[in-house]
C-alpha positions, -999 to +999 in steps of 0.1 A: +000+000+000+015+034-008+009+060+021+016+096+024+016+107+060+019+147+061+039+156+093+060+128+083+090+140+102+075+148+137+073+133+170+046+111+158+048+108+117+088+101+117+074+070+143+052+062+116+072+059+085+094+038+104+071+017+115+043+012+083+079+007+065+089-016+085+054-031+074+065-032+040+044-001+027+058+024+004+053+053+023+059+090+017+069+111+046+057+150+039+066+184+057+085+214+048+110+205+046+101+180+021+086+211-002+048+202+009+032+232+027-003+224+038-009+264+041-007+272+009-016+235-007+023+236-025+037+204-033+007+183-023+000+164-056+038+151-059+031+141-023-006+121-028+000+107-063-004+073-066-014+073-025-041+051-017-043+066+022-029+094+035-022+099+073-022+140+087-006+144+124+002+181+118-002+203+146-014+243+140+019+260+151+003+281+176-027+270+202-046+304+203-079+314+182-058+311+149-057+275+146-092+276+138-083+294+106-051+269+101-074+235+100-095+251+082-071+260+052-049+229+057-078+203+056-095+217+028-063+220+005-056+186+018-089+172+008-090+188-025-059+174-037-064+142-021-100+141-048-078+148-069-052+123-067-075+096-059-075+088-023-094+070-008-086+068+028-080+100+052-068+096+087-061+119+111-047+117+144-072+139+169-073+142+210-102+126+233-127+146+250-119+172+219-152+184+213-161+186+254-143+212+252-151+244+238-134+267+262-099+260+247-093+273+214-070+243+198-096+218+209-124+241+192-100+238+161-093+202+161-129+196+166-133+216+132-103+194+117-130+164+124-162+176+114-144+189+078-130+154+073-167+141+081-180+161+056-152+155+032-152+131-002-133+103+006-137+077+035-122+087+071-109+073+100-102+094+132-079+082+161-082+105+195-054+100+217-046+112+254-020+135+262+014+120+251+039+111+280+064+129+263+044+163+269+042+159+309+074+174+315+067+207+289+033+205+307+048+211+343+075+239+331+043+260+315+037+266+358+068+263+374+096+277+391+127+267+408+111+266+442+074+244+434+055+233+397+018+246+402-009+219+387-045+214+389-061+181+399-071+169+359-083+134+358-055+124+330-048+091+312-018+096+295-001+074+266+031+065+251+035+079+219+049+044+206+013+030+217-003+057+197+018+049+166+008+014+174-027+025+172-024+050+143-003+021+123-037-002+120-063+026+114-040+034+087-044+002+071-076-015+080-106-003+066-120+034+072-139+036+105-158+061+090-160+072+125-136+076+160-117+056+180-103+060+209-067+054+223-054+057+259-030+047+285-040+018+314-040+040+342-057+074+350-042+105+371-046+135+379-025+156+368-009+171+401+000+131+407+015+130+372+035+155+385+047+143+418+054+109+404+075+127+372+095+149+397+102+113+418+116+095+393+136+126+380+152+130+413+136+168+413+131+179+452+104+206+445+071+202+457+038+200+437+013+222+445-021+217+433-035+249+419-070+252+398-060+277+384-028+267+370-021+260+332-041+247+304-053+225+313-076+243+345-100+251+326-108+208+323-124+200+359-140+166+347-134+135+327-134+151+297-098+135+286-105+100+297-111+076+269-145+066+263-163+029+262-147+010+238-115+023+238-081+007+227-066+010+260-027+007+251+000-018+276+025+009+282+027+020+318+034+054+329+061+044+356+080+018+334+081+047+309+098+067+334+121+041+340+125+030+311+137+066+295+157+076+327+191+096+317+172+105+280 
């Protein structure tokens, strides 16, 4: 199968080629730096043609009110020259709870990413993950200082980013859900835990002190973010990822 996965040389897309590769697809990783800009649609048809599915895990570069106005441009130039070259398969990689959530801007505009790929030509699949591991320790330094990290009680269930490629890798290539699925780690946290149990392993004397107010992610006071029935629920624990990535 031939697969063009635009962000193909992020956190999660450069995971992806290697591992739908690996699979034996011939797969086409697009960015930039490639010469594909989803912005102004350049490049895209070198980039789709003879794709059969393509795979978007772009992020809007900023989190504010204008990535409304960045899924908005991006998905439709990526939908038109996707008719164009034939696909038939779009997937794109979203966030649970993402349309519970209207008071945050970037979850406004990925619930728009979604509802333009409903409406779109070809047949969809959409995978929601929970926040990424890999994010917890940006997330704490958005409300911290040298003395205490500030975070409010979110219920959490964080994933590996290598479970959501997992995840991501058989959407890809089964057949279109036509729909949502869910993906999320075994265990659920708040996110003031998350914290003490990240500044444990790192050896990082400071105290957590749960605040409401502090962060993004305050403005979530329910279970919003934890994956719905019928899930994928991933193996990778949260504490043997720690572990396991110790001195990275």
């Amino acid at each position: 199968m031939k697969i063009t996965v635009i962000g193909g040389t992020g956190l999660i897309g450069s995971q992806l080629v290697t591992r739908l590769r690996d699979a034996g697809h011939e797969v086409v990783p697009a960015s930039l730096s490639s010469g594909v800009d989803l912005l102004t649609g350049a490049g895209l048809d070198r980039a789709l043609a003879g794709a059969e599915t393509v795979v978007n895990v772009t992020n809007s570069p900023t989190f504010d009110q204008d990535s409304l106005a960045f899924f908005r441009t991006t998905v439709g130039h990526l939908l038109s020259a996707g008719e164009q070259a034939g696909v038939r398969h779009h997937v794109a990689l979203s966030i649970v709870g993402v349309d519970q959530v209207p008071q945050l801007d970037y979850y406004r505009a990925k619930t728009l990413q979604e509802e333009l790929l409903r409406e779109g030509p070809a047949a969809y699949s959409i995978l929601r993950a929970t926040q990424f591991f890999e994010f917890m320790e940006p997330t704490m330094s958005w409300t911290s200082d040298d003395r205490a990290v500030r975070l409010p009680a979110t219920p959490l269930q964080p994933i590996a980013t290598a479970d959501v490629v997992a995840a991501l890798a058989d959407v890809t290539t089964g057949t279109p859900l036509d729909g949502t699925l869910d993906v999320a780690g075994p265990d659920v946290f708040t996110l003031d835990e998350l914290g003490r149990i990240t500044l444990a392993a790192r050896r990082d004397p400071r105290p957590v002190v749960t605040d409401p107010q502090a962060g993004l992610f305050a403005a979530i006071t329910g279970n919003e973010l934890i994956a719905g029935e019928g899930a994928r629920i991933a193996p990778t624990h949260y504490r043997d990822w720690l572990t396991a990535t110790a001195g990275r």
